[in-house]
N, C-alpha and C positions, 0 to 999 in steps of 0.2 A: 502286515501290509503297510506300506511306505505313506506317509501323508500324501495329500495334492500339494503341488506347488502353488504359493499364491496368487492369485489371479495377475497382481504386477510384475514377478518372477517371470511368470509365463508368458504376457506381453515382451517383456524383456528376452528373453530369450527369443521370440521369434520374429525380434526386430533384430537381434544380433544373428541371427541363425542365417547361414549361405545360401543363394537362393538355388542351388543345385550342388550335386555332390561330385566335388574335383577329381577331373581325371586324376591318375592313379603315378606315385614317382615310376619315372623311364630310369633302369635300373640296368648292369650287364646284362641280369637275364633277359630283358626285354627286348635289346640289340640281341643279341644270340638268338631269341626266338626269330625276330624280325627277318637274317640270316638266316636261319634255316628253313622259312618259310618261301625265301626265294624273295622278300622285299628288301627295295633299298632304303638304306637310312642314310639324312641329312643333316649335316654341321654346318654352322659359319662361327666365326670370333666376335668377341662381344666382347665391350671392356668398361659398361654402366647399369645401373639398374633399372634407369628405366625403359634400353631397347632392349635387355634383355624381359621386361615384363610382357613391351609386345612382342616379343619374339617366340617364346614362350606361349602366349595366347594364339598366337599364328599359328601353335600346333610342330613347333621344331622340335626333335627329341634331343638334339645333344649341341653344345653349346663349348669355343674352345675361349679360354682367356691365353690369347698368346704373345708370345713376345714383342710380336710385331706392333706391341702397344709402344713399343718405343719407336716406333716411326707412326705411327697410324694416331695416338695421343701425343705421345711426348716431340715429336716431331726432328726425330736422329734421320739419319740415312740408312740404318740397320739397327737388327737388334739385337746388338751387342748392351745396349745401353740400360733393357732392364734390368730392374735390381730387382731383389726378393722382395722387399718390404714393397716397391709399387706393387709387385705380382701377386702378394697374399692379398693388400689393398682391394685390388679390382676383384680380384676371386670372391672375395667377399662381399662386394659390392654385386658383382651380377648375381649372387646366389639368391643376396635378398629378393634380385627381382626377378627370379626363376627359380621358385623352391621344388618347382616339379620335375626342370629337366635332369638329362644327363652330364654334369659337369667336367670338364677336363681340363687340367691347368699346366702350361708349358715352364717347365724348368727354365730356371733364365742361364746364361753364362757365365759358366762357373759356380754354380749352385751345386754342381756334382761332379765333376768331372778331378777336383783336386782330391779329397777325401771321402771314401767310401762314408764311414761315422757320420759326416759333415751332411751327405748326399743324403741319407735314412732322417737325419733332422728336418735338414730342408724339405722333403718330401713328408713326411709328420705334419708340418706345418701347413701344408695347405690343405691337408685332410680336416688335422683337429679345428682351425683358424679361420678357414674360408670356406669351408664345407665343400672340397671339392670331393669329386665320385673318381678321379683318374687324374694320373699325371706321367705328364707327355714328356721324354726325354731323347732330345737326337744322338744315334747312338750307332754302331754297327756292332760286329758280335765281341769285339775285344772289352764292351763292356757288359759283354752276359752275366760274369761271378755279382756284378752288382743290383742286374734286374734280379738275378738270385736271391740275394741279400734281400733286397725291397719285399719279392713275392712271398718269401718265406716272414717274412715283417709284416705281413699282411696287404701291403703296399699296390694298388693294381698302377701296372706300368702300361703306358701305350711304347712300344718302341718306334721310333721315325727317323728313317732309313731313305735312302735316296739323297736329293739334293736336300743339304744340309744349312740353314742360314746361316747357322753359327760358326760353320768354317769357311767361311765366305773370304773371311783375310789370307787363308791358306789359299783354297782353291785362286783368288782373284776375283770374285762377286760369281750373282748368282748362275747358273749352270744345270743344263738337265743332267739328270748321269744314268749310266746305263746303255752310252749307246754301240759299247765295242762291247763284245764278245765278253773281254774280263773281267771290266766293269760289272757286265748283267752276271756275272756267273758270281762275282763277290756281292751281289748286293742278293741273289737269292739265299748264298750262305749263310747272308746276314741274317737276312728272314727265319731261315732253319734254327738258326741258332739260340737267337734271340728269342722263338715260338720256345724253344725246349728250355730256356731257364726262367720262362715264367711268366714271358709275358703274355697281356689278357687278350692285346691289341696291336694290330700295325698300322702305320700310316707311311705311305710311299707318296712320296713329293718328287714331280718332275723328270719324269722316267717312259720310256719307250711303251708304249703299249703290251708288246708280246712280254717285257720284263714282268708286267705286272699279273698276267695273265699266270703267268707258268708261278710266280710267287704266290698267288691266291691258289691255284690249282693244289699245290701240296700245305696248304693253310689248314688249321682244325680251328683256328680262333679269326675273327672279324676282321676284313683288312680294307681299311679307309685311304681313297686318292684323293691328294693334289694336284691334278694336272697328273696322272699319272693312268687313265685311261678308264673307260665303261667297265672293267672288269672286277671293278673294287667292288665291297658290299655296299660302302658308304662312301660320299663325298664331303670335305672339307672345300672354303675357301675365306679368303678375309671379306669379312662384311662389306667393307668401304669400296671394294673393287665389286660387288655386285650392285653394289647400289650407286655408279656409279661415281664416287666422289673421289677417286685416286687420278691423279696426273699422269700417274703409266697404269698402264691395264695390261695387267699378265694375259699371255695367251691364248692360256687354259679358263680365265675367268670374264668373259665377256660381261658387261655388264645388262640388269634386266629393266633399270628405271634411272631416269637421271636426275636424284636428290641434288648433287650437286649445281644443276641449273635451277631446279626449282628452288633450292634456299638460296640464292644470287637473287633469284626473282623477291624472294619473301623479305628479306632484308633491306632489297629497295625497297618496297612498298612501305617498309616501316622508314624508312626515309624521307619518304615524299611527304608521310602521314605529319611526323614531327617537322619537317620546313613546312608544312600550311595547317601546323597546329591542329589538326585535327584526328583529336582524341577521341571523341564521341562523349556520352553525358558521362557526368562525373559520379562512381559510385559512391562517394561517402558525403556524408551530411552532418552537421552538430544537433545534437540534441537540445531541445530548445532549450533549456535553464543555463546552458551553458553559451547561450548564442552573446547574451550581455558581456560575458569573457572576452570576446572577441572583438568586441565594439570599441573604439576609439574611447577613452576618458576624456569626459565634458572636462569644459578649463574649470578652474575655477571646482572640481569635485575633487571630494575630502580622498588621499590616498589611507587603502586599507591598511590594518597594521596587523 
């Protein structure tokens, strides 16, 4: 029979001890269950640890670190501009402040797209490095041999299909796609395609309603919109446009609160506070032996040596 623990032990532990016991990590299986229960499931992008801690306590199950941090942080016009190293960076950064959700981390440009080898590292790395649970690559099915590659890697891929940011210098900026006939018919192949080499998940961005409709209808796996209509299981959008703080508001994401005027407002206040000096009382004090430290040297007193 095991001793008692010391009486201090046992204080100690049940001053360290959680005052309840943490919901449970949001895993594929749990979107999958979610999905076939007939619930929907909800994303936004997140690129710090500490909105992803409230966001997380909010009760969000999945979480995207996405490119768009190179306009939404780094302040580009697209996001061409993330590199890996920012991308493993944040991924790692919101993991710390969301160790329970479902993570998913957007490939940046040119992370994959040049060498297959290159693309299995790249994606390695935000697995082992940032602790992400999925990684997101925009793709259509000419890159299925490499969602291949990945799935058979262990690798869970989201494929994201539809309007594409990263070809945005091609296309001419952003663009719904899907709304001719050939369009929708290549982007459900896409889907098809890309479902049978592996991948876990889709996300369709910026697409017709009935597109997405008839793409989910022959889905076996979870398929997340952007602006791409009620039919999806889950929805994506960027934080900063929900919460108001972008200067263009896409369409699709109207916003639900306006941070952006209330930190206008909060900022002045801290303005006004510092032009009439007023701080409120001051928290720190000298301990009194040390109060004599501070005091002016009498003339004429002996300097210490």
């Amino acid at each position: 029979m095991s001793r008692a623990a010391p009486p201090a032990t046992r204080i100690l532990y049940q001053m360290n001890a959680p005052a309840s016991t943490p919901p449970p990590r949001i895993t594929l299986r749990t979107i999958r269950k979610m999905v076939a229960e007939g619930r929907r499931f909800a994303c936004l992008t997140c690129y710090d640890a500490t909105t992803a801690r409230w966001m997380e306590r909010a009760g969000l199950p999945m979480l995207l670190v996405g490119d768009t941090l190179a306009e939404t942080v780094l302040g580009y016009d697209q996001t061409y501009y993330a590199t890996m190293e920012a991308m493993v960076l944040l991924t790692a950064a919101v993991r710390r402040g969301a160790p329970r959700v479902m993570l998913m981390a957007d490939m940046p440009f040119m992370s994959y797209q040049a060498d297959e080898a290159e693309a299995l590292r790249n994606a390695g790395r935000f697995m082992t490095q940032a602790g992400a649970d999925l990684v997101k690559l925009e793709v259509d099915r000419s890159f299925a041999p490499l969602v291949e590659k990945m799935a058979r890697a262990g690798i869970p891929v989201v494929a994201h299909i539809g309007s594409r940011p990263q070809q945005t210098k091609i296309s001419g900026g952003y663009r719904s796609v899907g709304r001719t006939r050939e369009e929708a018919m290549r982007l459900v192949a896409d889907a098809r395609a890309l479902e049978a080499a592996g991948s876990v998940m889709l996300l369709i961005e910026a697409t017709p309603a009935e597109v997405s409709e008839e793409i989910v209808r022959g889905a076996t796996i979870p398929v997340m919109g952007c602006g791409a209509g009620t039919a999806c299981h889950g929805q994506v959008i960027v934080l900063n446009d929900l919460l108001g703080l972008s200067d263009w508001q896409p369409p699709f994401a109207p916003p639900v609160a306006d941070f952006g005027g209330e930190l206008v407002k909060a900022v002045k206040t801290w303005i006004d506070k510092v032009d009439r000096n007023d701080l409120g009382e001051h928290p720190y004090t000298m301990v009194k032996p040390e109060v004599s430290a501070a005091e002016p040297r009498r003339a004429g007193a002996p300097t210490a040596r």
